[in-house]
C-alpha positions in Angstrom: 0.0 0.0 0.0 1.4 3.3 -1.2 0.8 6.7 0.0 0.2 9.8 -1.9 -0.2 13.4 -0.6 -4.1 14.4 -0.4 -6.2 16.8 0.7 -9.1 16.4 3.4 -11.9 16.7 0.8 -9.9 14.3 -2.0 -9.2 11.9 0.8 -13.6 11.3 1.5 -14.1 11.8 -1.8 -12.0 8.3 -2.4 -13.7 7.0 0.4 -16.9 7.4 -0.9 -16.0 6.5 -4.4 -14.3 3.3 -3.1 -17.5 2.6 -0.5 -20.1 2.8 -3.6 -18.2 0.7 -6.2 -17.5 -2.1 -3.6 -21.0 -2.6 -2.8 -24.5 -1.8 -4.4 -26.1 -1.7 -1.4 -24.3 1.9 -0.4 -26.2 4.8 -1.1 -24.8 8.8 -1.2 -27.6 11.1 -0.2 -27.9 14.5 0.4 -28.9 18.2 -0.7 -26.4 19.3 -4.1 -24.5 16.0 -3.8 -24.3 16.5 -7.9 -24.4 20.0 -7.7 -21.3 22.1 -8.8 -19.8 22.4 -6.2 -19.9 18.4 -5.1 -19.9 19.8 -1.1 -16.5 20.9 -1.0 -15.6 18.5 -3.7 -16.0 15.8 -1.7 -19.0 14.2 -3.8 -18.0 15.9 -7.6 -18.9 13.1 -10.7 -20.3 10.7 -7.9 -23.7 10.8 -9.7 -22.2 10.6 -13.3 -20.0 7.5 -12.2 -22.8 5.5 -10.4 -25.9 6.9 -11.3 -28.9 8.8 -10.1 -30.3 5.8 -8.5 -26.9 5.6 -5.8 -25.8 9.1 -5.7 -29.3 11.3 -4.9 -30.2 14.9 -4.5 -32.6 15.5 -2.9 -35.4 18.2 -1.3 -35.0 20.5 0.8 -36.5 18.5 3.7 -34.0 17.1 5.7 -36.1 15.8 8.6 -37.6 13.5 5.9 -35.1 12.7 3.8 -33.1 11.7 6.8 -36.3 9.4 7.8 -36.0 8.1 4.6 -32.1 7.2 4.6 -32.7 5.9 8.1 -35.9 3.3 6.8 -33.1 2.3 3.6 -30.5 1.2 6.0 -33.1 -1.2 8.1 -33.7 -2.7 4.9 -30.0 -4.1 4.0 -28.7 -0.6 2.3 -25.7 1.8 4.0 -26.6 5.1 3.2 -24.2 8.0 3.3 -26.2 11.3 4.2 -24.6 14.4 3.8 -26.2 17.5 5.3 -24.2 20.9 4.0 -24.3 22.2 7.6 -24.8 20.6 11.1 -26.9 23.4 11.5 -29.6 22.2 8.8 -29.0 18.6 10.1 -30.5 20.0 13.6 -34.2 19.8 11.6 -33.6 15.8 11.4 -32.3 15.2 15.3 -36.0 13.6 15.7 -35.2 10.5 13.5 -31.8 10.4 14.6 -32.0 10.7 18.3 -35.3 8.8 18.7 -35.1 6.5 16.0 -31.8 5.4 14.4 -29.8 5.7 18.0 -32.0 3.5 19.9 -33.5 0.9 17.7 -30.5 -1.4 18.1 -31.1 -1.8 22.0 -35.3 -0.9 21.9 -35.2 -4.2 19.8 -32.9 -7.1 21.4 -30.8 -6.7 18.5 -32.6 -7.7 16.1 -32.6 -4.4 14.1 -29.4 -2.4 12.9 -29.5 0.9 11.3 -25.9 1.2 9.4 -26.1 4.8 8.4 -23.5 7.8 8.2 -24.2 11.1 8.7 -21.6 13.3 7.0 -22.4 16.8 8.9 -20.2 20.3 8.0 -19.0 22.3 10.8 -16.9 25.7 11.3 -16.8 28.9 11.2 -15.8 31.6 8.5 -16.9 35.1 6.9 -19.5 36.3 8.7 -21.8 33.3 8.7 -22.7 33.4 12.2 -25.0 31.9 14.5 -27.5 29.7 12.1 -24.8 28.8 9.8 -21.4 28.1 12.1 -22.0 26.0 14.8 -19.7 22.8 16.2 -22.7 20.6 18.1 -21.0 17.8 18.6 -21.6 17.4 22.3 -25.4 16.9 21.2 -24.5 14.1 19.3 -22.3 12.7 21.8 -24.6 12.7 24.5 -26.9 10.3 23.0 -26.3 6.8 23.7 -26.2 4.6 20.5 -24.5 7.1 18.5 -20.9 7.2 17.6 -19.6 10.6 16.7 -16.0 11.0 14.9 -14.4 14.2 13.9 -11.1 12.9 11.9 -8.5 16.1 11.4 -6.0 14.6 9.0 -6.8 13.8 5.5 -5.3 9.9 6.3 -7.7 9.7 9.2 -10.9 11.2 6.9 -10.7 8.5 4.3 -10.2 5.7 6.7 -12.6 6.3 9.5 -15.2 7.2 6.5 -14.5 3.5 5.4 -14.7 2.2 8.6 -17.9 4.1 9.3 -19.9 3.0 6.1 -19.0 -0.6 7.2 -20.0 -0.3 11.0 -23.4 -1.3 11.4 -24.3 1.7 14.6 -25.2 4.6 12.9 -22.2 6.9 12.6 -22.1 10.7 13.1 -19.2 11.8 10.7 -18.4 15.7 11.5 -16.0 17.7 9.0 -14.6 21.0 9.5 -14.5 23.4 6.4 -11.4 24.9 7.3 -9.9 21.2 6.7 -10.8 20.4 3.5 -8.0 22.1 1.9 -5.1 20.8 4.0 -2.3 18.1 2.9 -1.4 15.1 3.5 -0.1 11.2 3.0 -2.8 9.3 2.5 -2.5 5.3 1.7 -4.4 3.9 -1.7 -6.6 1.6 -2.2 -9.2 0.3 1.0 -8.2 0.5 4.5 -9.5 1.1 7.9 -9.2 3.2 10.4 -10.9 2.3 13.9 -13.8 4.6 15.2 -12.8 4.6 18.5 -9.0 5.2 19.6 -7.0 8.5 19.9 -3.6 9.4 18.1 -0.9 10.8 19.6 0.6 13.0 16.9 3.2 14.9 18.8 5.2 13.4 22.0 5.6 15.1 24.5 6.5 15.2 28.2 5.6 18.8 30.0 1.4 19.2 28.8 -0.9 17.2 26.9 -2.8 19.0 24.7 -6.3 17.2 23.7 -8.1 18.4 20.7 -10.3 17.6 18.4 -11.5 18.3 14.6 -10.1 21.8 13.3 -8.2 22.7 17.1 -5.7 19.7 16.4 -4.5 22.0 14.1 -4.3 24.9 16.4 -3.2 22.5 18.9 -0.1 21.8 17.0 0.7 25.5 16.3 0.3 26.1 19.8 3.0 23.3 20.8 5.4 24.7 18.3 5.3 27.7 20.0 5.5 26.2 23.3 8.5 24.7 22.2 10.2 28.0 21.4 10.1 28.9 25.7 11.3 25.0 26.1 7.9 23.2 26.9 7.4 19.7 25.5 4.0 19.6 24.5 2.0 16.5 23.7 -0.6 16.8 21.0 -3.4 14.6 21.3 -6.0 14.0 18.2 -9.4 12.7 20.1 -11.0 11.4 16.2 -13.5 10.1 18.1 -15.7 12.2 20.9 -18.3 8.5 21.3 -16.9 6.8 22.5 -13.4 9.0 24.3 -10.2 6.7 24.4 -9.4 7.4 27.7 -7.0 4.4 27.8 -4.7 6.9 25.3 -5.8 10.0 27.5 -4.7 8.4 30.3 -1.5 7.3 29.5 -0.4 10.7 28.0 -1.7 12.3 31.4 0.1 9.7 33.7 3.3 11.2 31.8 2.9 14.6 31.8 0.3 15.5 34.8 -1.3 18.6 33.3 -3.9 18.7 30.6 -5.7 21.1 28.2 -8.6 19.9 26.3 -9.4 22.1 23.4 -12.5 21.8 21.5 -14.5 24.0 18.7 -17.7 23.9 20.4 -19.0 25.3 23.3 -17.4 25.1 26.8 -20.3 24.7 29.1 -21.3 20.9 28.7 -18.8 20.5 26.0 -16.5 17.8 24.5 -13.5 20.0 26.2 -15.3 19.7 29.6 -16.2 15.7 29.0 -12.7 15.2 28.3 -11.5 17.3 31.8 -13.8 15.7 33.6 -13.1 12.0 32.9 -9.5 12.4 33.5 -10.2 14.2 36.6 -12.0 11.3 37.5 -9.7 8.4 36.2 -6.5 10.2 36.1 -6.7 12.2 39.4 -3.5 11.1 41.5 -1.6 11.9 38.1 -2.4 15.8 38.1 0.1 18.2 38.5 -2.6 20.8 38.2 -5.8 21.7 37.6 -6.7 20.7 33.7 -8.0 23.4 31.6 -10.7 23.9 29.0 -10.1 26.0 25.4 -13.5 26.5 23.7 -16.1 29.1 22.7 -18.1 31.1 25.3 -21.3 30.8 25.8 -22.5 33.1 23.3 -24.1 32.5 20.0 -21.7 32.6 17.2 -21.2 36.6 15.6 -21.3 38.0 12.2 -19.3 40.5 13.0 -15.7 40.1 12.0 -14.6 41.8 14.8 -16.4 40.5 17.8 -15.6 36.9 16.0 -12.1 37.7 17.1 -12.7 37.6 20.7 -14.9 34.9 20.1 -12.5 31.9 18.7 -9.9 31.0 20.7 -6.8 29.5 18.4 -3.2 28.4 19.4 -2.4 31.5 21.4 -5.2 30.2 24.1 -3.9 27.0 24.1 -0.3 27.9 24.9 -1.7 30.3 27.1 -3.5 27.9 29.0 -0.6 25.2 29.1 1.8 28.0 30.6 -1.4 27.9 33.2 -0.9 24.7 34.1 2.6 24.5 34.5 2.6 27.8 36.7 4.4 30.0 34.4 3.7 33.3 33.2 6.4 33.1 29.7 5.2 36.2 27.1 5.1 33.5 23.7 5.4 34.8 20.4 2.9 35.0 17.7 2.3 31.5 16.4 2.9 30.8 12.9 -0.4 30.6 12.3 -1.5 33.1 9.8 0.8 35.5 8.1 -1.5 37.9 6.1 -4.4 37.0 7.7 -7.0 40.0 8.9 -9.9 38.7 10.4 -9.8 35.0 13.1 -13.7 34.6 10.9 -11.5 34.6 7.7 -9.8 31.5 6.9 -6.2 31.3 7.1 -4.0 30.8 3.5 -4.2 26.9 4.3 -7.6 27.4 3.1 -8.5 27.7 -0.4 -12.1 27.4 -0.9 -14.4 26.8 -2.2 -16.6 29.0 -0.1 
């Protein structure tokens, strides 16, 4: 197996390609799957390759059409529903949350409901509060559910395998902001589990837990934690249901200090689930009190402005870590976003489409 360099949105769009043409039974659903655009590329010629029948766009009615995916996988197909923004997905939670989470247990078994439910988070250009939200606590909350948030483009094609093949139904959440980035990704089919943790940066001072889009940030921030002589240890959760505390853990037991760093909201938040079971499981390891890095609890602004003080980026992070470790260092500017105005405006690892 050889790897190639790929971007996020290449890597699930070879996913999905590779999902539909090794079995019939797997469907790709979802408002302007065929359009132009393809979402963000990641669904472009689907349709003309496998067909209408397969690759479907459908209404504007996503509380339905979500019904209607859910009632396919009970009857042997593996839909893949795409919904252009978590925030539109919020009209189907009734046949997720009720139905598609729970019939598994409500019926000894006997039922399975193997369906993935591609969602688009993140933030950018004004958008604001009905079009930028990062719910993935919601998800997370409900039992039955499992709810993955790859960051790497290696991760994204191999946890969407995984996903179409697992037979709970899967909540598959992308950042915008990632489709764009680099990096090796293997050919041909392989899996990647839904549940474990990667360690993507060693470290022996801080852990640094993130998820989605902050891994990113999390990374910038341990770079510049490294300038003032702090080892930092960068943690990418993948997976918020179920946590791998086992990985957690073992990071923490090393370095006894902890910030979780997530881009939803604080209060009740992945950041606060991850602080709080590693208080629990981990607490004879602390060195100090962990810390949380996530948004306020304030609906997301249009203004660019106010949007500054609203996401927090690598500088928290570091920020927090020197928290943790009692130390008051003045860090430089990360080296984050050189000609970038605006935190609500993408930085130039970004390229679009919109």
């Amino acid at each position: 197996m050889t790897e190639r360099q790929l971007k996020y949105f290449e890597a699930i769009h070879e996913a999905t390609d590779l999902a539909l043409g090794a079995d019939e039974n797997v469907l790709l659903m979802g408002l302007g799957v065929p359009g132009p655009t393809g979402i963000f590329g990641t669904t472009s010629g689907l349709q003309d390759k496998y067909g209408a029948r397969r690759v479907i766009d459908i209404p504007s009615s996503e509380n339905a059409m979500t019904g209607v995916a859910l009632g396919a996988a009970t009857r042997g197909k593996r839909p893949i529903m795409v919904h252009m923004r978590l925030d539109f997905a919020v009209l189907s939670l009734e046949p997720i949350v009720n139905q598609a989470a729970k019939w598994h247990y409500m019926y000894g078994g006997r039922v399975r409901a193997p369906l993935v439910i591609r969602m688009i988070i993140g933030r950018g250009w004004g958008q604001g509060p009905q079009h930028s939200q990062s719910l993935q606590a919601w998800f997370a909350h409900v039992p039955g559910l499992k709810v993955v948030m790859p960051s790497r483009p290696c991760d994204a094609k191999g946890m969407l395998l995984s996903a179409v093949q697992d037979d709970a139904p899967v909540i598959f959440l992308e950042h915008r902001w990632l489709y764009n980035l680099e990096g090796p990704v293997p050919d041909g089919v392989y899996s990647t589990p839904l549940e474990g943790a990667s360690v993507l940066r060693e470290g022996s001072d801080v852990t640094l837990a993130a998820c989605s889009y902050m891994v990113i940030e999390a990374m910038r921030a341990a770079e510049t934690l490294a300038s003032v002589g702090i080892s930092a240890e960068v943690i990418d959760l993948r997976s918020v249901a179920p946590l791998d505390m086992a990985t957690l853990g073992k990071s923490v037991g090393r370095t006894g200090r902890l910030v979780a760093a997530d881009t939803g909201h604080a209060e009740c938040g992945v950041a606060s689930e991850v602080v709080a079971a590693v208080t629990e499981q981990c607490f004879a390891s602390l060195k100090a009190a962990p810390q949380r890095v996530a948004l306020p609890p304030i609906p997301s602004p249009t203004s660019p402005a106010l949007a500054d003080l609203y996401y927090p980026g690598a500088n928290e992070i570091a920020a927090k870590a020197l928290q943790t470790l009692g130390r008051n260092d003045v860090l430089p500017e990360p080296p984050s976003d050189p000609g970038r105005r605006w935190r609500d405006t993408p930085d130039p690892s970004f390229t679009g489409p919109y």
